[in-house]
N, C-alpha and C positions, 0 to 999 in steps of 0.2 A: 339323588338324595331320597325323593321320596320310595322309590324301588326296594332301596336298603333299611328304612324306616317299616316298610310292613312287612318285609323279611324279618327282621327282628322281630316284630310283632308277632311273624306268624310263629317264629324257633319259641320264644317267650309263651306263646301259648297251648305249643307241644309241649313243653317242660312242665309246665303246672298241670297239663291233661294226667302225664306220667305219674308224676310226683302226686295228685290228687290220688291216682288208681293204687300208687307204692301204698300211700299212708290206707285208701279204705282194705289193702290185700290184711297191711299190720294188723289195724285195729280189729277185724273181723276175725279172723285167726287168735290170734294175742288174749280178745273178750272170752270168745269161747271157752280158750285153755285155761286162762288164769279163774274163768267164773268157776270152770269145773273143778278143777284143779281147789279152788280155794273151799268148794261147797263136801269135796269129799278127802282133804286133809283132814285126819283125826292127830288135835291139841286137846292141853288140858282145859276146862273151864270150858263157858259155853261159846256156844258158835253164834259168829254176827248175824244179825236177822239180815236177809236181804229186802225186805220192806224198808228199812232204813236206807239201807244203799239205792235203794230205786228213789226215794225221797233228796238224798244226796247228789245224786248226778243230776237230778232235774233243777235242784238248785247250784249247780254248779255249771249248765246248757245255761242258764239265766244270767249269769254273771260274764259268762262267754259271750254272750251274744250280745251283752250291754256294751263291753269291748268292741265288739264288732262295729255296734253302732255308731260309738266313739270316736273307730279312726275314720266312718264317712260321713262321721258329721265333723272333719278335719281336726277331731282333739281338743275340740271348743266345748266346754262342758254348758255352755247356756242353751247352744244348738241341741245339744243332745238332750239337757234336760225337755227343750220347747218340743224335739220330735218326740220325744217320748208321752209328752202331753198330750200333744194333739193326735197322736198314734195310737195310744190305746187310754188312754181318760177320757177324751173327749169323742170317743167314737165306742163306747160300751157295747152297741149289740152288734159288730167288727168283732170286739173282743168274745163276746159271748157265743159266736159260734163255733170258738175253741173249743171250747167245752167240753162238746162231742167227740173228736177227734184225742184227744188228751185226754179223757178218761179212760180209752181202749187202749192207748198207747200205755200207758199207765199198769192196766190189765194186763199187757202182752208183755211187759217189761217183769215184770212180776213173776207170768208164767216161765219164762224162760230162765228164770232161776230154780223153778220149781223140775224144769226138765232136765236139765244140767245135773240138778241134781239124782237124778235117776235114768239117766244116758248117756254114754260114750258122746266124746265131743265129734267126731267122725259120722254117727250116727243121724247123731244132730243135726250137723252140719248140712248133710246131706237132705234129709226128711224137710228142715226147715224154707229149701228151696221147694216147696209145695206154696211157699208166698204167692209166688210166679202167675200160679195156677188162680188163686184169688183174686189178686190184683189182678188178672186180666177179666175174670168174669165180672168182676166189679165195674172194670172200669167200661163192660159191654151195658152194664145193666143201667150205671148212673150217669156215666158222661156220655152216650152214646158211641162208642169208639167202636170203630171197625177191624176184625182182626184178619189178616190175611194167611192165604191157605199155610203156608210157612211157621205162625204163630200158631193156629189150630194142632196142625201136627205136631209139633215141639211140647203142645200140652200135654199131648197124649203119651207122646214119650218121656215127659217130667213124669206121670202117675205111674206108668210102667217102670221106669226106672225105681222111685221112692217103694215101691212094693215089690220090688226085688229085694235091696236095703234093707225091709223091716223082714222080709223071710228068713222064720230060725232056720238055724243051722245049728251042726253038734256044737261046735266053738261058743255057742249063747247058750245054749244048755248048759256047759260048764261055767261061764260067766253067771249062770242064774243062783247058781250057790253062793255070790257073794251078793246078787242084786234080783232080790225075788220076779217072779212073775207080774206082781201086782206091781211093785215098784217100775219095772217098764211098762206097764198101761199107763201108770199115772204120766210117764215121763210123755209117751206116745200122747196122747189125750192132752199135755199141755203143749206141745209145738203145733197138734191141730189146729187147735181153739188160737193159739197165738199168730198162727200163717192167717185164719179165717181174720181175727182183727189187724193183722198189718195190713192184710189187702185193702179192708174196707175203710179205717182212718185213713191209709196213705191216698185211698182215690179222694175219700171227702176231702181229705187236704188240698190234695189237688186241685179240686173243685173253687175249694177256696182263693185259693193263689190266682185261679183264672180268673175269677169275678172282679178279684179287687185288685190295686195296683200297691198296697203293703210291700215292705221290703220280707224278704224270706227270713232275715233276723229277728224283723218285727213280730213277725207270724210264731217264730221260735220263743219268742220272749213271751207270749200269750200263753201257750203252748206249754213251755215249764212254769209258770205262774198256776194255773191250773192243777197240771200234772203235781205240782208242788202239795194243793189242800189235796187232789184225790190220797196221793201216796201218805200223807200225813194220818185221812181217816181210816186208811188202812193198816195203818201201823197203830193205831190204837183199838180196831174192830180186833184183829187176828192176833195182836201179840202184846196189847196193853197187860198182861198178866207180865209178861215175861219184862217187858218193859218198866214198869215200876218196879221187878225185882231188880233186875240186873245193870238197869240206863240205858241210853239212847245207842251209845258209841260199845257196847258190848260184844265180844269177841273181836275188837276190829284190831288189825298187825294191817304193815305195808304192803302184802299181796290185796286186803281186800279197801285198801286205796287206792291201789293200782285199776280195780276193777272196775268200783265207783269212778274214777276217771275217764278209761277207756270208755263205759256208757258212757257219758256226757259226752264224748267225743262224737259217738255213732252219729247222729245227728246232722251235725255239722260237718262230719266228713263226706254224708253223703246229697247235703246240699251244695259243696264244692265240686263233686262227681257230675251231679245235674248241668253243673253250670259249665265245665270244662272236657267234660267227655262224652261218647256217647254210649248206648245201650250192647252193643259189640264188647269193646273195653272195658264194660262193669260187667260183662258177661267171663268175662277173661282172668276179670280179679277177685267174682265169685270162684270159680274154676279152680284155680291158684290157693284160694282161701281152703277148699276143701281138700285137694290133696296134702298141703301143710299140718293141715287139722288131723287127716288121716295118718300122717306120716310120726307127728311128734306124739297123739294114740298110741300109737304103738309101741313108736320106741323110746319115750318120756313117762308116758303116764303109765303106761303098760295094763293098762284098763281096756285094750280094743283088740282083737286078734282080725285082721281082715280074712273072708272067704272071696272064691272066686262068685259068686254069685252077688256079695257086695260091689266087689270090682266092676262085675257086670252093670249093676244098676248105678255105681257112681258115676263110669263111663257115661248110661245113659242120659241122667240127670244134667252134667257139663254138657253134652251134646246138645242136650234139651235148652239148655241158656243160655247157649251159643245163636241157635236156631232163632228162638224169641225174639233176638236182637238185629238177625238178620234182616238186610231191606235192600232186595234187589233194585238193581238200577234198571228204568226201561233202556232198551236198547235205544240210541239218540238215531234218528231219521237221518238219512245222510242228505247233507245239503246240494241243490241243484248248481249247475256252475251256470 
């Protein structure tokens, strides 16, 4: 009985490893296309601000994740009210070291609107795995982590690769007629700045989690609370003109609820990844995410023409994330009879 009890347990948690990697392959892919896809549709009247949608999905990770709390506080709403109490009202400088973290996240959520906007999603895609490269030096510099020779070289071939990727080619020159020069610095210059702040929130985050024994929903609900006022004063710094012309909810149709959704999802799908699979696997359905990306580019949005010199550095890129994940096993001692 009990044999077949953690058999079950083990297929039970094969399935949710899968299932967790299927759902972050969708939303990764899915975000990309529908962001770009919705930032470079030309409709009549104006285009939604995405400072609003970034304020939107944060507050819609918040309501997710009150759910969340909900069904482990077994759907007793007094539970939930009391863990929420004592989770972050009565533990404020707990709370306040969100802060930090949530306002870059915030920044980086922002940015990648800004680059979508002026990047091939393939491009993107690909460049944006320079995260890799942050988070690891980050996490050498602030949690002291060791990185072994395996993870060193796979960095080296993340950079090589992504600077293959950004090497024009005639097929960009022709695409420069619809998308200037400047317009791809800007984009290139917002997935830098954006890889540099994921690194370093996601290790502070990290950091966080380790210290204290908060549930990861709790830390999420800090998290979009925060990210909530950041995005809020930024929607009235940068587009309070445009805002008291036109209202909050301006330009918005069902692709860019779709979009604001899938953000909120990011999050969450990839605190179920942590919890259910490993570094390999999310290496696999990054991988997965970028040829998708690349593929529907091309023959969807018809904005991407691939070269083999791309090819080459997507190849390396995947290689490279593959690598990172990797963790040899030592050879086990063979036992004396």
């Amino acid at each position: 009985m009990r044999a077949d009890k953690e058999e079950n347990n083990q297929e039970m948690s094969t399935n949710l490893k899968y299932l967790s990697l299927g759902i972050l392959v969708f939303q990764t892919t899915s975000l990309v296309l529908t962001m770009r896809y919705s930032r470079t549709l030309k409709e009549e009247g104006p285009r939604y601000l995405s400072s609003t949608a970034v304020v939107l999905a944060e507050l819609l990770k918040i309501l997710s994740c009150v759910l969340l709390v909900y069904k482990d506080s077994k759907c007793n709403l007094r539970t939930l009210n009391r863990v929420l109490h004592d989770e972050i009202l009565n533990k404020p400088m707990e709370t306040l070291k969100l802060a930090i973290p949530s306002g870059i996240y915030t920044l980086q959520n922002n940015l990648l609107y800004v680059a979508l906007s002026n990047l091939d999603a393939a491009t993107y895609q690909v460049t944006y795995q320079l995260k890799i490269l942050t988070t690891a030096l980050f996490s050498v510099s602030m949690l002291s982590k060791k990185l072994g020779i395996y993870q060193w070289l796979s960095l080296v071939i993340l950079m090589t690769g992504v600077a293959f990727v950004q090497w024009p080619s005639d097929s960009q020159a022709t695409a420069a007629k619809e998308h200037s020069a400047g317009s791809q610095f800007v984009g290139l210059m917002a997935v830098l700045i954006a890889c540099f702040s994921s690194g370093f929130a996601g290790v502070y985050f990290e950091k966080i989690l380790k210290e204290t024994k908060q549930s990861v929903w709790i830390r999420n609900i800090q998290l979009g609370f925060f990210g909530s006022i950041f995005g809020l004063m930024g929607v009235y710094i940068y587009d309070g003109e445009q805002l008291s012309k036109d209202g909050f909810f301006q330009g918005y149709n069902k692709l860019t609820w779709i979009v604001v959704v899938l953000q909120a999802l990011g999050g969450l799908v990839i605190a179920a990844v942590i919890k259910y699979a490993d570094n390999i696997l999310k290496g696999f359905a990054t991988s997965l995410s970028i040829i998708l990306s690349t593929l529907i580019s091309y023959f969807w949005l018809q904005d991407f023409v691939p070269t083999s010199v791309f090819f080459f550095g997507a190849i390396l890129v995947i290689a490279a994330t593959f690598l990172y994940g990797y963790d040899p096993k030592p050879a086990g001692n063979p036992t004396k009879a």
